[in-house]
MIDOSE-1310 file (N, C-alpha, C; in nm, 2 decimals, decimal comma, always signed):
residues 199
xxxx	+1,29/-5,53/+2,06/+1,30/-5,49/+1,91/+1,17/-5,41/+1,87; +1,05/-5,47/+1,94/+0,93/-5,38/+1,87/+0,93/-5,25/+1,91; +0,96/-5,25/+2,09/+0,96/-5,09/+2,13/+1,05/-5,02/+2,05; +1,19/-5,05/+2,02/+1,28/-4,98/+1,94/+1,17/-4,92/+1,81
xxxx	+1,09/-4,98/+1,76/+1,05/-4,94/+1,63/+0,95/-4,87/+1,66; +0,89/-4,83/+1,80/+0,76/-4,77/+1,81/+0,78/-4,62/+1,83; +0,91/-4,55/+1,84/+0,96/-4,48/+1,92/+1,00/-4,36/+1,80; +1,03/-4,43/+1,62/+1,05/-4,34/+1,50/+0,89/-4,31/+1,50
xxxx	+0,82/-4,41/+1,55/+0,67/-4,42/+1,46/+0,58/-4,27/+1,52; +0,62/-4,27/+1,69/+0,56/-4,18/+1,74/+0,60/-4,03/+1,69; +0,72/-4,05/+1,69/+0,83/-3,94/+1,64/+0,74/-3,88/+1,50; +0,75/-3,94/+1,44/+0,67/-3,90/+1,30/+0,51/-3,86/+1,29
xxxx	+0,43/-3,91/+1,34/+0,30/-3,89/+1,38/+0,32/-3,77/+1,51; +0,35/-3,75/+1,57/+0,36/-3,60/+1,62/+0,44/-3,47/+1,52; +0,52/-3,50/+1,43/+0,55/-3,44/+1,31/+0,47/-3,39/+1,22; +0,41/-3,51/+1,18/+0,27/-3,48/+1,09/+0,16/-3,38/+1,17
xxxx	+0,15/-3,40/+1,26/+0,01/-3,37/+1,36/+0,05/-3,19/+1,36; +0,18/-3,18/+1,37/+0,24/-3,01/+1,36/+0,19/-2,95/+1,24; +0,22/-3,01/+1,18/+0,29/-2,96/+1,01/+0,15/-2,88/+0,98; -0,02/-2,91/+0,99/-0,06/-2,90/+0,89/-0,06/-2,67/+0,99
xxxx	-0,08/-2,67/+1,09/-0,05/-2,52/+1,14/+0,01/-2,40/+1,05; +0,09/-2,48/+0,96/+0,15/-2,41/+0,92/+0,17/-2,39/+0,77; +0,10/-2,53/+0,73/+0,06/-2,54/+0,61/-0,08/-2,57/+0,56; -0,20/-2,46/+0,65/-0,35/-2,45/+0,60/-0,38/-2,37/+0,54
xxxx	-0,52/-2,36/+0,44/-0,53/-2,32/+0,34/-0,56/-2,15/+0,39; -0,51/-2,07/+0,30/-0,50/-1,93/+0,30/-0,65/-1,86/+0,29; -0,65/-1,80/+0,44/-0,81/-1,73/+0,38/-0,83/-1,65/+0,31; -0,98/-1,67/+0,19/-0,99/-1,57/+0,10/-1,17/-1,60/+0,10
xxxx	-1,22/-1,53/+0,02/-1,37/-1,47/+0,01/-1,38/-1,35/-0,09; -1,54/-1,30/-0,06/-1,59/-1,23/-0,19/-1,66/-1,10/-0,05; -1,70/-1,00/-0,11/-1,72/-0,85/-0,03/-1,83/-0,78/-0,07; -1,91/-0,74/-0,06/-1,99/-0,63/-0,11/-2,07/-0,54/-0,02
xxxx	-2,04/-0,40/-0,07/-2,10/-0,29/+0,00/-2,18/-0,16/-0,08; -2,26/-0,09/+0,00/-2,27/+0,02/-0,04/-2,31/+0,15/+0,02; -2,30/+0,28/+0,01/-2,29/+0,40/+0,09/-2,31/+0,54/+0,00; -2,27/+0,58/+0,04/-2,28/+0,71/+0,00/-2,12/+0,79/-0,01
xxxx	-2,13/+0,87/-0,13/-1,98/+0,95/-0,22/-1,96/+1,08/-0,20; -1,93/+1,12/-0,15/-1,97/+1,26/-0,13/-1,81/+1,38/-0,16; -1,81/+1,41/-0,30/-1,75/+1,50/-0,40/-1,70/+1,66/-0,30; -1,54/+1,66/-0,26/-1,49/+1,73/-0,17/-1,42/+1,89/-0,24
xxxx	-1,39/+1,85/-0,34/-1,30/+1,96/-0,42/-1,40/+1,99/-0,55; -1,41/+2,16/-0,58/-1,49/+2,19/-0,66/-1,42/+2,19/-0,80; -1,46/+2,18/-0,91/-1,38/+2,20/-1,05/-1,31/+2,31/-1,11; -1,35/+2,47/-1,01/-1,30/+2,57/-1,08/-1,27/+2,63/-0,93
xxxx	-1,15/+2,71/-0,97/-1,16/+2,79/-0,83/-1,25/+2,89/-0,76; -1,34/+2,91/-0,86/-1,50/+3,03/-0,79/-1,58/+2,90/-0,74; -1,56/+2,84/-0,75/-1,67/+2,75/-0,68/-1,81/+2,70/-0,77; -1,80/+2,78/-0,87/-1,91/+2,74/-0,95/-1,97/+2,63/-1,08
xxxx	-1,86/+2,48/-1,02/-1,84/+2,40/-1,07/-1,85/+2,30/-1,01; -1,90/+2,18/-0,97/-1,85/+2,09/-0,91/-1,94/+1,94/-0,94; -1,89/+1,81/-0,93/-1,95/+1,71/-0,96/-1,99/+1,66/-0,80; -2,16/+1,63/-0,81/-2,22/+1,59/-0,68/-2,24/+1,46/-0,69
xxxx	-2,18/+1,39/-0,58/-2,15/+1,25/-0,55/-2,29/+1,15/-0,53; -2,33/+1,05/-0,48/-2,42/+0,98/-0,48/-2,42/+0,86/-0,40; -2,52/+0,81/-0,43/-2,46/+0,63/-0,40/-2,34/+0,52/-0,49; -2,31/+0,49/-0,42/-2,19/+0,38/-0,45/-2,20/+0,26/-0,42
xxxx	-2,16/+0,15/-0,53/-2,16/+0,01/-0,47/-2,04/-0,01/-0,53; -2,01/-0,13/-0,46/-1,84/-0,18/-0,46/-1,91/-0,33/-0,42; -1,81/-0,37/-0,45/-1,75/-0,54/-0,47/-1,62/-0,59/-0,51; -1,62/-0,70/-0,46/-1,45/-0,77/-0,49/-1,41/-0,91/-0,38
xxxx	-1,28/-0,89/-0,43/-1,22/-1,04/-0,38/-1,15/-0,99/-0,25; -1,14/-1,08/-0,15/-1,01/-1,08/-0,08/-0,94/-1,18/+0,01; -0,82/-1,18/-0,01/-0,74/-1,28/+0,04/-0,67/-1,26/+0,15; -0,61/-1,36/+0,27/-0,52/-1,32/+0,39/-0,38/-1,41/+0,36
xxxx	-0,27/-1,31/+0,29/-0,12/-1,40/+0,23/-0,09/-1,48/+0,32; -0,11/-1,47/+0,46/-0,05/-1,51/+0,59/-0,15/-1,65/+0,61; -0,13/-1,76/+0,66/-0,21/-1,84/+0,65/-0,22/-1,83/+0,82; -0,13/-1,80/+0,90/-0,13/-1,76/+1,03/-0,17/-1,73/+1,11
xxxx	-0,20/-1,60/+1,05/-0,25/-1,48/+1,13/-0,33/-1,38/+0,98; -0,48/-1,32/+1,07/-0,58/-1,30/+1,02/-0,58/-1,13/+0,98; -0,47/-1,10/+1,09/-0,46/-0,93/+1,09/-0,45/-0,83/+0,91; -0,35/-0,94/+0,81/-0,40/-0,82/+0,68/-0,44/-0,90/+0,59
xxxx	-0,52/-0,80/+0,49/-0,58/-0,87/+0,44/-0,57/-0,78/+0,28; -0,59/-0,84/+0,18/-0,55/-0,79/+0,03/-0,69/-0,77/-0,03; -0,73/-0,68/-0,11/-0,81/-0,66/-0,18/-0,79/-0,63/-0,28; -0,91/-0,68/-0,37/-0,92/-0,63/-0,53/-1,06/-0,60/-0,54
xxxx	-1,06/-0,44/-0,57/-1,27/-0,42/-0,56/-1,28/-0,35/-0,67; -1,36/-0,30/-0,71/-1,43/-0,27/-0,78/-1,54/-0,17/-0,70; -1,59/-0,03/-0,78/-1,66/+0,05/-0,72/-1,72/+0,15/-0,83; -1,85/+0,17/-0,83/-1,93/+0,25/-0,91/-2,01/+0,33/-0,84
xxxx	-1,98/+0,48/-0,87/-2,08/+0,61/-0,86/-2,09/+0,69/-0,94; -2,19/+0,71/-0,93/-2,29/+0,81/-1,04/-2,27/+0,95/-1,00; -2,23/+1,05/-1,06/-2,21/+1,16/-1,02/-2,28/+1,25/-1,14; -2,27/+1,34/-1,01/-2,34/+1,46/-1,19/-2,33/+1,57/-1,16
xxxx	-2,31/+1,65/-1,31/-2,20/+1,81/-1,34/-2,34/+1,92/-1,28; -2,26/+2,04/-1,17/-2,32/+2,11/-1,15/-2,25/+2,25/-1,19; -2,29/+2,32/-1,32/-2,23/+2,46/-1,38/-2,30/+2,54/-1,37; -2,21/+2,70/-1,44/-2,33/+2,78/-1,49/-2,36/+2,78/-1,62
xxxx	-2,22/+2,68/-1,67/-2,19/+2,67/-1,82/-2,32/+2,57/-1,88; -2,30/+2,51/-2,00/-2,37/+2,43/-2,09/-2,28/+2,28/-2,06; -2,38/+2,22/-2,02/-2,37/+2,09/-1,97/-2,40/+2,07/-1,81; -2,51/+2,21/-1,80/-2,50/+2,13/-1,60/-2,64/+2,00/-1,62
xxxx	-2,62/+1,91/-1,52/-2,73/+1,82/-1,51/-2,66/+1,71/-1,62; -2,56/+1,69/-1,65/-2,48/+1,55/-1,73/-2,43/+1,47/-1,65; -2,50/+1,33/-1,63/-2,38/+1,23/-1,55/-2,28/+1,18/-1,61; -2,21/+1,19/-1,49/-2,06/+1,09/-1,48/-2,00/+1,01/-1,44
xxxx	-2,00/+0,86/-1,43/-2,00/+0,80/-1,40/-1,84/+0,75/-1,37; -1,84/+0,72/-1,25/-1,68/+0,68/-1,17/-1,70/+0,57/-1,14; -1,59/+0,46/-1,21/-1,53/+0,36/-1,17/-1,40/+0,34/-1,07; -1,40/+0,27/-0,98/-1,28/+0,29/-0,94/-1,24/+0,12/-0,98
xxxx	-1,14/+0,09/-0,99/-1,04/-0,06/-0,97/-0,88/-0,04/-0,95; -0,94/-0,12/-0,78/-0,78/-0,11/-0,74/-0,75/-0,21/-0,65; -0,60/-0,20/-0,56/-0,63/-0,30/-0,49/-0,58/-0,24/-0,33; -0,63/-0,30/-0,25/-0,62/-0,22/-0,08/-0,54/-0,29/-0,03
xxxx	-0,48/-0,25/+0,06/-0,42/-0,34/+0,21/-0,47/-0,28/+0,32; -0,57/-0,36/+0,40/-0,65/-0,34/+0,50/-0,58/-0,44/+0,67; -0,56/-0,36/+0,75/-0,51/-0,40/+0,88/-0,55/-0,37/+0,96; -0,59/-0,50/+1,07/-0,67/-0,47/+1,12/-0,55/-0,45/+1,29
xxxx	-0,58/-0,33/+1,36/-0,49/-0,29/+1,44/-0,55/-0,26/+1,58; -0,68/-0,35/+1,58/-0,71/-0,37/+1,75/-0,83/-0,45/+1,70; -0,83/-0,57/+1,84/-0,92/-0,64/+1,81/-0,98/-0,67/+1,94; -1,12/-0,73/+1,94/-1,17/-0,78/+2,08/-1,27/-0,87/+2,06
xxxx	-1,27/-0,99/+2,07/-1,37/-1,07/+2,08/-1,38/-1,11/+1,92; -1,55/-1,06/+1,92/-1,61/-1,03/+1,76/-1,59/-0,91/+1,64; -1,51/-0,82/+1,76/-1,52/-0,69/+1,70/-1,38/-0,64/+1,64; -1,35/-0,60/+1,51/-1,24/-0,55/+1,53/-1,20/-0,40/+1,42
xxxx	-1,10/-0,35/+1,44/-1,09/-0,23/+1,37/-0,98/-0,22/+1,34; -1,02/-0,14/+1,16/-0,90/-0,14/+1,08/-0,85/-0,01/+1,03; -0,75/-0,01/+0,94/-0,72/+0,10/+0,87/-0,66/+0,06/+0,70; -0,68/+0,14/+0,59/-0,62/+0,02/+0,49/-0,57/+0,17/+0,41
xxxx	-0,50/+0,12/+0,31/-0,46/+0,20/+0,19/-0,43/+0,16/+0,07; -0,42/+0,20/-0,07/-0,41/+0,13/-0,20/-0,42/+0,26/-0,29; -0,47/+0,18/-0,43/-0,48/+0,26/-0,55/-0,50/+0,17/-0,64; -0,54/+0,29/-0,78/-0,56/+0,18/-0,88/-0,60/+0,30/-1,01
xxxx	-0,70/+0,25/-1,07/-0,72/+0,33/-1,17/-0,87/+0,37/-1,15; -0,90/+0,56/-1,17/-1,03/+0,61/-1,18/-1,04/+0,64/-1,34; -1,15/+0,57/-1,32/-1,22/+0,60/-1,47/-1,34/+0,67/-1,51; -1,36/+0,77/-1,56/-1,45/+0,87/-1,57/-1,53/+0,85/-1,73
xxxx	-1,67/+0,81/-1,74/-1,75/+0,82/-1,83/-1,82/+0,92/-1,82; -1,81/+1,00/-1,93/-1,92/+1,13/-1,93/-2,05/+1,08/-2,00; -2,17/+1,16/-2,01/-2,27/+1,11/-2,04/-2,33/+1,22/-2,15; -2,24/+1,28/-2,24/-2,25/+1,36/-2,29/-2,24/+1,31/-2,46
xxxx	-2,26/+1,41/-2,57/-2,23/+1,39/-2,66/-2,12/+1,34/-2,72; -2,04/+1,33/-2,67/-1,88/+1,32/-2,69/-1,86/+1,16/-2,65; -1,92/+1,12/-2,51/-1,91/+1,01/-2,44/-1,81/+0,97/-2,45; -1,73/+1,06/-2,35/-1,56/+1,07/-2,35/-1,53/+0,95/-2,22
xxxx	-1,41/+0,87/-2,24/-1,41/+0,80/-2,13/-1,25/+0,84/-2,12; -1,21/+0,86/-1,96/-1,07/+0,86/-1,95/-1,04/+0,82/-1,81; -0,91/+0,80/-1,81/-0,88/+0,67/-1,67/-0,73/+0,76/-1,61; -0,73/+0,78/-1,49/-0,63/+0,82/-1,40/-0,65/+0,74/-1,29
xxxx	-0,48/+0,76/-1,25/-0,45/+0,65/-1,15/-0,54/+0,75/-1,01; -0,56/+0,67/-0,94/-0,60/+0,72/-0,78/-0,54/+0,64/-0,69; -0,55/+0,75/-0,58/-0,49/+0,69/-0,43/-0,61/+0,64/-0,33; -0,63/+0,56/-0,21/-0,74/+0,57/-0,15/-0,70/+0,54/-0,01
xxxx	-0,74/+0,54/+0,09/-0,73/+0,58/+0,24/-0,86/+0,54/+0,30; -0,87/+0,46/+0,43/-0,95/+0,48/+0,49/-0,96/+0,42/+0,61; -1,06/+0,37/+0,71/-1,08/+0,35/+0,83/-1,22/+0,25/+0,81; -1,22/+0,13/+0,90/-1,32/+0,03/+0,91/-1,35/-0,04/+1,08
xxxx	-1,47/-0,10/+1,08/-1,49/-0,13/+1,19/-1,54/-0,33/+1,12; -1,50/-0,41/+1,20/-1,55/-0,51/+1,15/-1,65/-0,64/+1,26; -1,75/-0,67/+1,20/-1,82/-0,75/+1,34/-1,81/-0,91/+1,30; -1,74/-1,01/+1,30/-1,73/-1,10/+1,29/-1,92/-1,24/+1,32
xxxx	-2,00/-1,22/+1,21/-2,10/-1,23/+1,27/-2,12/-1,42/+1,28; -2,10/-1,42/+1,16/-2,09/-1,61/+1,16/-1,95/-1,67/+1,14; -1,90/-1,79/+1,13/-1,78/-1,78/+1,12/-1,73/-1,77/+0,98; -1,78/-1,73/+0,88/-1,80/-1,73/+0,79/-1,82/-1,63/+0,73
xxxx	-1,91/-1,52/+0,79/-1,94/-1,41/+0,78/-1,91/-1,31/+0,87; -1,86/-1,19/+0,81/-1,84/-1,09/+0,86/-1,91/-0,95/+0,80; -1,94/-0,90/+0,88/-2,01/-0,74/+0,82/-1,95/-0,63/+0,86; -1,96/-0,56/+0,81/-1,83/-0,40/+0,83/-1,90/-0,27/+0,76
xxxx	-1,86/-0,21/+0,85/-1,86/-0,05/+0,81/-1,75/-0,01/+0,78; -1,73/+0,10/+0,67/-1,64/+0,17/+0,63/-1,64/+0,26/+0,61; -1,57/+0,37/+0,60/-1,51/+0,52/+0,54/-1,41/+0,52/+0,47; -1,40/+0,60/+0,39/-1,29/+0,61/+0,27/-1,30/+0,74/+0,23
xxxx	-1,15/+0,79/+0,16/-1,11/+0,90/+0,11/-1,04/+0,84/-0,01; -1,06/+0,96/-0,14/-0,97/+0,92/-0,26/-0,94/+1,07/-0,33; -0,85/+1,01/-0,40/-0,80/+1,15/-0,44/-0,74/+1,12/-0,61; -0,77/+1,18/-0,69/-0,76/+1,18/-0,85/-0,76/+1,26/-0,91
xxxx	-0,64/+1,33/-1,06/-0,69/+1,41/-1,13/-0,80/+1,41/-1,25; -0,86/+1,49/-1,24/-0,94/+1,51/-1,35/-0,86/+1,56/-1,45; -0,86/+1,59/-1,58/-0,79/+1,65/-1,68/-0,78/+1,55/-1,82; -0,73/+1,64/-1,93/-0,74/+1,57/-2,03/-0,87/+1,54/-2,11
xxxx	-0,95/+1,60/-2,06/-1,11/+1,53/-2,19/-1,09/+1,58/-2,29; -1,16/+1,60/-2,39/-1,16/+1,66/-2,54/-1,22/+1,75/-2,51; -1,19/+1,89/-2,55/-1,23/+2,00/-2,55/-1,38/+2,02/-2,62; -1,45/+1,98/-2,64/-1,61/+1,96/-2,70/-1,69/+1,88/-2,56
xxxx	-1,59/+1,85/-2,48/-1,70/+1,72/-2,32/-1,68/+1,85/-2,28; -1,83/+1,83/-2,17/-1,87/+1,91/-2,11/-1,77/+1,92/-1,95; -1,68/+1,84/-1,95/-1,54/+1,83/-1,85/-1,42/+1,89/-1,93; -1,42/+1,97/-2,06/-1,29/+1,96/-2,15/-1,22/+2,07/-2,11
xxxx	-1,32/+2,15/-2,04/-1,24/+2,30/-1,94/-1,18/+2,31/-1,83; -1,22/+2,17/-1,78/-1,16/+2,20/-1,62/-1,08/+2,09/-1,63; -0,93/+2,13/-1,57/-0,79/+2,06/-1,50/-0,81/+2,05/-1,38; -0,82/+1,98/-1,29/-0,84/+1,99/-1,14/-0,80/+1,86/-1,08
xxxx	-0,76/+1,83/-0,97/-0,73/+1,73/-0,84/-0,87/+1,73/-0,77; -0,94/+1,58/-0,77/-1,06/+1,58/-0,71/-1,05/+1,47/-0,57; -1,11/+1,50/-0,49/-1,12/+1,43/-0,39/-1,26/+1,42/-0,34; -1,26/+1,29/-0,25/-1,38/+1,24/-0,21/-1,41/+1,21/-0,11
xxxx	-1,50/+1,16/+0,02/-1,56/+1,10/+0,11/-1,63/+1,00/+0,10; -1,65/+0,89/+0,13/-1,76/+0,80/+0,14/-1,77/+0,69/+0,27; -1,90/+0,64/+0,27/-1,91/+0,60/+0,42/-2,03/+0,48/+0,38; -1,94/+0,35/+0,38/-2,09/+0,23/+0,31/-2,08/+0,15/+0,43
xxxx	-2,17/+0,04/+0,37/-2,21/-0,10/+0,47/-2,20/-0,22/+0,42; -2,14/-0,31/+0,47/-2,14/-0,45/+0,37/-2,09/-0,56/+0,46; -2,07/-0,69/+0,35/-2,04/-0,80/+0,43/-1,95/-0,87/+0,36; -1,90/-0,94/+0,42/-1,79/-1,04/+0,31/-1,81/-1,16/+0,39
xxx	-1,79/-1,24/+0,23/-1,83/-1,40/+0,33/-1,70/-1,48/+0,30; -1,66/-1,56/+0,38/-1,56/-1,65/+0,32/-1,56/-1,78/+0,24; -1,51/-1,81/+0,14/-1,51/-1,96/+0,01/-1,44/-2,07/+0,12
């Protein structure tokens, strides 16, 4: 009679001992980097317009939906560079300041050891402060693209290099900002450094 009862007992304790695989907690953590922005498309078609890029810092969240498997990963960042107007008009030497907030899906599509490499894509909203008398602020959606390399350094910590591309219109300022002339599609480069740790 006792072996009969030992035999649900085992049954269930190797049940439990599965379960939790598949029910652990989802990884997530915090990110921060920074690099350099480098402003691809000029504002007028003579070329004698253009906003010159700078340094950028970025930050944000990110989570892996999959509790499984580590391969994608979600982001929410946040990103600031300082740019500034180069004319022949009235207003060259005015910064403008680009926010980006959006959110990425980053995959990572080969791995080895400690090392691994990704590719991600998203969007969100660019927001453009002028630094002008007007101190016009206006927000367009953007796209973003890019390529990463990641070094798994602690288990906890990871550090990464990135590259990114984005693409946004300009248009719309008030005709008095020193931007209220140019309608244009702008695009970008950037190439930072950073780390994300995990919570």
């Amino acid at each position: 009679m006792r072996t009969t009862c030992v035999f649900p007992l085992v049954a269930l304790a190797c049940h439990l001992a599965a379960t939790p695989a598949t029910a652990q907690r989802r990884a997530r953590g915090v990110y921060v980097d920074a690099g350099d922005l480098t402003t691809i498309a000029d504002l007028n078609s003579a070329g004698t317009a253009f906003l010159q890029g700078g340094l950028f810092i970025e930050g944000g969240l990110w989570w892996q939906p999959i509790a499984t498997d580590s391969s994608l990963t979600v982001q929410g960042d946040f990103v600031w560079n300082r740019q500034q107007l180069h004319t022949t008009n009235a207003g060259s030497g005015t910064n403008v300041d680009l926010f980006l907030y959006g959110i990425n899906l980053d995959y990572i599509y080969w791995a080895h050891r400690r090392i691994a490499l990704t590719f991600s894509g998203g969007g969100g909203a660019a927001v453009l402060h002028v630094w002008d008398t007007t101190g016009a602020v206006h927000a367009q959606p953007f796209a973003r693209f890019g390529l990463g390399a990641r070094y798994q350094a602690r288990r906890r910590l990871q550090l990464f290099l990135q590259t990114f591309g984005i693409v946004y219109d300009l248009r719309d300022f008030p005709s008095n900002s020193v931007l209220g002339s140019y309608s244009r599609r702008q695009s970008a480069a950037a190439i930072g450094f950073g780390a994300a740790l995990g919570l």
